[in-house]
C-alpha positions in Angstrom: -5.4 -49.0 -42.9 -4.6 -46.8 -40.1 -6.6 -49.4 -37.4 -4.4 -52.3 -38.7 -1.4 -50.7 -38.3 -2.1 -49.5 -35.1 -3.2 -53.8 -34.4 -0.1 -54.7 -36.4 2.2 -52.6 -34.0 0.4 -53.4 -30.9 0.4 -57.1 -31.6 4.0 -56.7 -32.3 4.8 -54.9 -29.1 3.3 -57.6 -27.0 4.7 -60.5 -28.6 8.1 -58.6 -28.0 7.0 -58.6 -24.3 6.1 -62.4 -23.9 9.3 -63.0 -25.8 11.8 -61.2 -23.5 9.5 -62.4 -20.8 9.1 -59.0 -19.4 5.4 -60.4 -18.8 6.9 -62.0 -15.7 6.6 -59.9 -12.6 9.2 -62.3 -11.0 11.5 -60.9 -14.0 10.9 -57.4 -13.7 11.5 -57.8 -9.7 15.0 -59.5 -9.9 16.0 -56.6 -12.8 14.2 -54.1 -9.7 16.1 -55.4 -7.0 19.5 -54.3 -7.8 21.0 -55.5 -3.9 19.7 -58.6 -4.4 17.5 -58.4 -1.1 14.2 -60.0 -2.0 15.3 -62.5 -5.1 18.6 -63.3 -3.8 20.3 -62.5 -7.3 20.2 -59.2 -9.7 18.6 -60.1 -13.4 19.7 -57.5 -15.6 17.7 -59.1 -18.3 15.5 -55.7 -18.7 18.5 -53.6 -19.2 19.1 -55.6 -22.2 15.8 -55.7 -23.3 15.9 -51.9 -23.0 18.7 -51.6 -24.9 17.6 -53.6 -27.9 14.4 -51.1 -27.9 16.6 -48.3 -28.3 19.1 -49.9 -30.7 15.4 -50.3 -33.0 13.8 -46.9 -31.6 16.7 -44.5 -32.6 17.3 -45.1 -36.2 13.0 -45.3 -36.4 12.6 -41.9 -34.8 15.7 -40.5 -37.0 13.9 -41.3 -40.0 10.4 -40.3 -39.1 11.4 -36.7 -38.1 12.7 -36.8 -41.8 9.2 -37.0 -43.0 6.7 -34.7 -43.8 4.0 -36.3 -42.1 3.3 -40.3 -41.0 2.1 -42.7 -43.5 -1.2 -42.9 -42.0 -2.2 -39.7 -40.1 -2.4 -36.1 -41.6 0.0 -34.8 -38.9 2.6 -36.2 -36.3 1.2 -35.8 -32.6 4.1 -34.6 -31.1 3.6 -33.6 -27.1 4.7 -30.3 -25.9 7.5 -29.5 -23.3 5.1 -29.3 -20.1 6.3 -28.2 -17.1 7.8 -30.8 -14.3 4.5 -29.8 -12.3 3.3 -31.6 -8.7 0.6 -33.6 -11.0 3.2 -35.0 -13.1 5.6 -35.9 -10.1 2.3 -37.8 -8.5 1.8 -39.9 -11.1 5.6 -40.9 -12.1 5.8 -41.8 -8.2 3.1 -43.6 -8.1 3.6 -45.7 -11.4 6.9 -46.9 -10.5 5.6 -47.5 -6.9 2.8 -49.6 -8.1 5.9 -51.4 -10.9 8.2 -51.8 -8.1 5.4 -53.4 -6.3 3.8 -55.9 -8.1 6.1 -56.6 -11.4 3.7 -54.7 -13.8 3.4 -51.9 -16.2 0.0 -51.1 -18.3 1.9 -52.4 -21.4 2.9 -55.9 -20.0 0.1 -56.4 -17.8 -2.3 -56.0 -21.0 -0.1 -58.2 -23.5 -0.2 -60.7 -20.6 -3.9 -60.9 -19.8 -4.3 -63.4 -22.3 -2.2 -65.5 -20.4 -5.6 -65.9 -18.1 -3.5 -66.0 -14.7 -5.3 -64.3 -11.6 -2.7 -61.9 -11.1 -2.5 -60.5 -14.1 -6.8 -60.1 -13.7 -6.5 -58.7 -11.1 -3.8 -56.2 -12.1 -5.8 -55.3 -15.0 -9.2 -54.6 -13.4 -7.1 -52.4 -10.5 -5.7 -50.3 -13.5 -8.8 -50.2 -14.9 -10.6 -48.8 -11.7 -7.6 -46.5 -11.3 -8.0 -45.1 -14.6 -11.7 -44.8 -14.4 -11.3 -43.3 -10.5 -8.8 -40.9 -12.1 -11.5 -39.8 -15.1 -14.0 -39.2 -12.4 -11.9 -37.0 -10.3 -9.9 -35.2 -12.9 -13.2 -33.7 -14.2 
């Protein structure tokens, strides 16, 4: 149960992607380029999209720290408060460097893969060798 909950809610994640389109670099640019510079226009579309996730996140973490304990695991995972530490500053620079850069973000470059276009490949196995790079250093 827990495994299809988990495919439920990833399935349902993407498909909110590909419907707000945010699996459209060219998208996710225009919102990026607040001057209008590159695109010639601003597309606030994301802000939108971001609001209607926390219009459905709220109320859904409201009512799950009223719970004992999630339906399908014996405990909730909550992270710690870490320290803002040079590590942490890295990666959030380099994430929204590599977002500003080419349109994508792990989540919407993985619900678009399907879509088969060389881009989005190519995004994927560079986030995949970044990932695997990172495993091998970190050790």
């Amino acid at each position: 149960m827990r495994l299809l909950s988990g495919l439920i809610a990833g399935a349902l994640f993407g498909a909110g992607l590909a419907l707000s389109g945010m699996v459209d670099p060219a998208r996710v640019l225009g919102f990026l380029d607040i001057a209008g510079v590159a695109q010639g226009t601003w597309d606030p579309t994301l802000a939108f999209v971001m609001a209607g996730a926390l219009a459905v996140a709220t109320p859904g973490y409201w009512l799950a720290r009223r719970r004992a304990k999630p339906v399908f695991e014996p405990a909730f995972q909550v992270p710690g408060k870490g320290a803002v530490d040079r590590r942490l500053t890295l990666g959030a620079v380099m994430f929204g460097l590599g977002w500003g850069l080419v349109g994508f973000c792990p989540g919407p470059a993985l619900a678009a893969l399907g879509s088969g276009r060389t881009e989005v490949l190519i995004f994927g196995a560079a986030m995949a060798a970044g990932m695997w790079l990172f495993g091998r250093v970190a050790r």
